[in-house]
FIKOLZA-1660 file (N, C-alpha, C; in steps of 0.1 Angstrom, whole numbers, plus 5000, padded with zeros to 4 digits):
% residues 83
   i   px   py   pz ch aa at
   1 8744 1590 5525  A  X  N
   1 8731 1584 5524  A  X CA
   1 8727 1580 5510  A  X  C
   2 8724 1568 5507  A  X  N
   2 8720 1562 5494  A  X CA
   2 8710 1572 5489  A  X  C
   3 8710 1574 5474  A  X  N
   3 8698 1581 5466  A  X CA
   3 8689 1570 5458  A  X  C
   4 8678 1569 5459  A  X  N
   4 8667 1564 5449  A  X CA
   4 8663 1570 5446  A  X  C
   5 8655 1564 5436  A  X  N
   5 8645 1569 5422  A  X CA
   5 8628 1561 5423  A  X  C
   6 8620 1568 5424  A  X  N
   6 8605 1561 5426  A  X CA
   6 8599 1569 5416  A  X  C
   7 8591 1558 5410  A  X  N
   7 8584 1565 5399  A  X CA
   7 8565 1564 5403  A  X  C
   8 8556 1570 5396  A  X  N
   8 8548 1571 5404  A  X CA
   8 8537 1563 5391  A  X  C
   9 8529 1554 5390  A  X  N
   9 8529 1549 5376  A  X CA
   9 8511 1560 5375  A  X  C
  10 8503 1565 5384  A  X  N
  10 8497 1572 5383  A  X CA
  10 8496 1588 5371  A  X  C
  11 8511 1592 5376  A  X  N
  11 8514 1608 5372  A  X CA
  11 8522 1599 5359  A  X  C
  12 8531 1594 5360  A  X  N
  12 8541 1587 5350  A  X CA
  12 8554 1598 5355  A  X  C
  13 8555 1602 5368  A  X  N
  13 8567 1612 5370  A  X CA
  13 8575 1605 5382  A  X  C
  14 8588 1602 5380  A  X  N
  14 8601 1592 5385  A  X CA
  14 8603 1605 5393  A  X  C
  15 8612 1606 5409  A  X  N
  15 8614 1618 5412  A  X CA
  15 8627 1609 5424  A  X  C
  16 8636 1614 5427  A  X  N
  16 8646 1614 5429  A  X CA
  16 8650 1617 5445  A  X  C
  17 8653 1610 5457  A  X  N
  17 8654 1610 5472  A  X CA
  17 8664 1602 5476  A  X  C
  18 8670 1606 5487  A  X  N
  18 8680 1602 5496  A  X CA
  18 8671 1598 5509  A  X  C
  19 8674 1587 5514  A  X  N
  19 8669 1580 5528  A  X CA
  19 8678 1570 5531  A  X  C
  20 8675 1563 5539  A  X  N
  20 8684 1554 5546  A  X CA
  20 8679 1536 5542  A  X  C
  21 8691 1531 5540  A  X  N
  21 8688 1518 5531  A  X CA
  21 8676 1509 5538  A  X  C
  22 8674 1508 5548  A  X  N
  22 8660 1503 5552  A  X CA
  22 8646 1512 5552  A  X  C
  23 8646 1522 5547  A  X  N
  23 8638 1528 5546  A  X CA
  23 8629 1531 5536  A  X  C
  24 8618 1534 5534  A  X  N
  24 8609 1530 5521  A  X CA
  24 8603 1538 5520  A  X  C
  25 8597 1547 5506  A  X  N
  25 8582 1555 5508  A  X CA
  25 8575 1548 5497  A  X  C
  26 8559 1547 5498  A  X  N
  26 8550 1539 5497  A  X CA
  26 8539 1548 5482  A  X  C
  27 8540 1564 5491  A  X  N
  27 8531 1564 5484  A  X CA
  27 8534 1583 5479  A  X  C
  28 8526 1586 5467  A  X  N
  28 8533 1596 5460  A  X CA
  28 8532 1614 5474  A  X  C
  29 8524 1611 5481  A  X  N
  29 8524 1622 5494  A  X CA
  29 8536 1620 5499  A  X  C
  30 8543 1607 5503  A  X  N
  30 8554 1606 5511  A  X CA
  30 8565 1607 5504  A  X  C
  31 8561 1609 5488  A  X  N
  31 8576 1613 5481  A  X CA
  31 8578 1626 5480  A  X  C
  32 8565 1632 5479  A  X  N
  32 8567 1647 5475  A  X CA
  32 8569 1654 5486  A  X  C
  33 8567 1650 5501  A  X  N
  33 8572 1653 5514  A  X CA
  33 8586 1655 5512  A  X  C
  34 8591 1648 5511  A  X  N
  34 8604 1645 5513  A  X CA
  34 8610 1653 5499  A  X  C
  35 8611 1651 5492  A  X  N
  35 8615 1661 5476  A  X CA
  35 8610 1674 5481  A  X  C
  36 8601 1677 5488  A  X  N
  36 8596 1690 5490  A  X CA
  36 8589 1697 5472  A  X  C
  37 8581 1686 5467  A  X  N
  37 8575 1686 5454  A  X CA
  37 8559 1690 5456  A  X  C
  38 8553 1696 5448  A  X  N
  38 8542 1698 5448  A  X CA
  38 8532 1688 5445  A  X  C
  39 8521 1684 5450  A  X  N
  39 8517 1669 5443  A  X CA
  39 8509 1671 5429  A  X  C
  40 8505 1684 5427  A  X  N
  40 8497 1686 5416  A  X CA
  40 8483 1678 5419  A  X  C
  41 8475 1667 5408  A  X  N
  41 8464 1664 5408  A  X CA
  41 8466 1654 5412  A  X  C
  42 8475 1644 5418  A  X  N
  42 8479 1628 5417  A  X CA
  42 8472 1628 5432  A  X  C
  43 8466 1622 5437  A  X  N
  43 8461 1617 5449  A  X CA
  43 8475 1615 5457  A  X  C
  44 8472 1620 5473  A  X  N
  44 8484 1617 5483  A  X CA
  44 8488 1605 5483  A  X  C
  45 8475 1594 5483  A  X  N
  45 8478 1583 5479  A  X CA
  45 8481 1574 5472  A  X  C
  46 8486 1576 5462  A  X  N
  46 8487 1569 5451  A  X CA
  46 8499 1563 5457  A  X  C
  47 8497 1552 5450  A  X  N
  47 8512 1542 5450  A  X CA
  47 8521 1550 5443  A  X  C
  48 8535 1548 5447  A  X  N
  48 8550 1547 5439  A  X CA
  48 8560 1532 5441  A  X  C
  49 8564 1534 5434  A  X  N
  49 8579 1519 5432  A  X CA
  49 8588 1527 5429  A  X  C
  50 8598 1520 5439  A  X  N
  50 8618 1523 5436  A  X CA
  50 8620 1515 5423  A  X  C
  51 8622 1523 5418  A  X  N
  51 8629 1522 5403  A  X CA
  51 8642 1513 5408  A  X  C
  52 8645 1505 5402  A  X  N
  52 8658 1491 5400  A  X CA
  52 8666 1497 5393  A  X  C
  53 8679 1509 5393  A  X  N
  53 8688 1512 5384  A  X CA
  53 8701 1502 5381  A  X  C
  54 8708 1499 5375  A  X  N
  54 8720 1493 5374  A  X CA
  54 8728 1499 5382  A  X  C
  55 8732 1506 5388  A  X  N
  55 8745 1514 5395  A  X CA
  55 8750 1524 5388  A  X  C
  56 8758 1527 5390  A  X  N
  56 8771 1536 5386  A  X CA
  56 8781 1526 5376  A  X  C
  57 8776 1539 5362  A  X  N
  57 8783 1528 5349  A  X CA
  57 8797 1534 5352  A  X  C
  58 8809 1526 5352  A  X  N
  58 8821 1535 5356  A  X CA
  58 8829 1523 5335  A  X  C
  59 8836 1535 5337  A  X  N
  59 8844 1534 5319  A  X CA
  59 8852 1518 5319  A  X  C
  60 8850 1509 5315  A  X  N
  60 8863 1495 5316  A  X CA
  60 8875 1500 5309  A  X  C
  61 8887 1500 5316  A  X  N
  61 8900 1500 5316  A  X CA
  61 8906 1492 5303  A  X  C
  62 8911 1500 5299  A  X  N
  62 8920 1487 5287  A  X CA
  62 8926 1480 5293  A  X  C
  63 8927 1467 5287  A  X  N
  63 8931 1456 5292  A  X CA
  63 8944 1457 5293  A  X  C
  64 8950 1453 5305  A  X  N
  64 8967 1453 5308  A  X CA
  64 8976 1445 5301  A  X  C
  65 8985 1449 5294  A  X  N
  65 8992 1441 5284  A  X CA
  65 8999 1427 5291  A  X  C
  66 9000 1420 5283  A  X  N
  66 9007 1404 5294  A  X CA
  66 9021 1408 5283  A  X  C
  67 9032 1404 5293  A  X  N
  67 9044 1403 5300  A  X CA
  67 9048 1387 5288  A  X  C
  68 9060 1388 5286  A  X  N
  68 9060 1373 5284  A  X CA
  68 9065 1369 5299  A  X  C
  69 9068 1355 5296  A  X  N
  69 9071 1347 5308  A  X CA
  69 9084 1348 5308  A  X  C
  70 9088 1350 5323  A  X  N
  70 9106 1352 5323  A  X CA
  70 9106 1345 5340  A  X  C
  71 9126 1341 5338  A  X  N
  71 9127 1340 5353  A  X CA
  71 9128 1347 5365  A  X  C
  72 9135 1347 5372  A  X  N
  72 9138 1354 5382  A  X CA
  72 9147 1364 5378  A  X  C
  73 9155 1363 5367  A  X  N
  73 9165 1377 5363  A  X CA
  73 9158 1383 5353  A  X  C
  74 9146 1378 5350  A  X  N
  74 9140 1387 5334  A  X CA
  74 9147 1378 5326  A  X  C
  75 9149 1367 5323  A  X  N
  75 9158 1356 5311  A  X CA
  75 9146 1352 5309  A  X  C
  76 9135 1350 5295  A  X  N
  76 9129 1341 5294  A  X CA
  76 9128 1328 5297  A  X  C
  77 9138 1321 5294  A  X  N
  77 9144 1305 5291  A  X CA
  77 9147 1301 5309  A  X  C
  78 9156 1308 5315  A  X  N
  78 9160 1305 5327  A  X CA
  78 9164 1316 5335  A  X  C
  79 9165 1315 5345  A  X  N
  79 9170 1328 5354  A  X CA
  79 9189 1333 5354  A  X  C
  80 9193 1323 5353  A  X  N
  80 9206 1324 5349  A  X CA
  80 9215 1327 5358  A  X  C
  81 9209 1324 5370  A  X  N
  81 9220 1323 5379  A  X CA
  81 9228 1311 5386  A  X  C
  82 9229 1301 5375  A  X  N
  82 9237 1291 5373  A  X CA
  82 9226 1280 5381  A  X  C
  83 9218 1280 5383  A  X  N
  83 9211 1270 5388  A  X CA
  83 9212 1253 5386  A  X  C
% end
């Protein structure tokens, strides 16, 4: 199950849930439901927004060294099987 991030712009506190990709919470009661979070002073109601992350930063690969150009035997020039 996908994880989101909703921040709550009320409290200024981002809190962190798993649900199902069509599924939404709206407001900071139905996030702290689900986190099993205390709401403190923030009204049940208050709005939250899903935070837009970039993904998963994964490390870029060194670039794979290029080959010169060769034939069919590994002969640069021609393959050399008397063609």
């Amino acid at each position: 199950m996908p994880t989101y991030d909703y921040h709550c712009p009320e409290n200024q506190q981002t809190l962190t849930v798993q649900h199902g990709m069509k599924e939404s919470i709206r407001t900071w009661g139905e996030l702290c439901t689900r986190t099993q979070t205390e709401p403190g002073k923030t009204p049940l109601d208050a709005s939250v927004e899903r935070v837009i992350s970039g993904g998963i930063a994964l490390p870029i690969a060194s670039p794979i060294p290029q080959l010169p150009m060769s034939g069919c035997c590994g002969n640069p020039s021609s393959c050399g099987h008397g063609h």
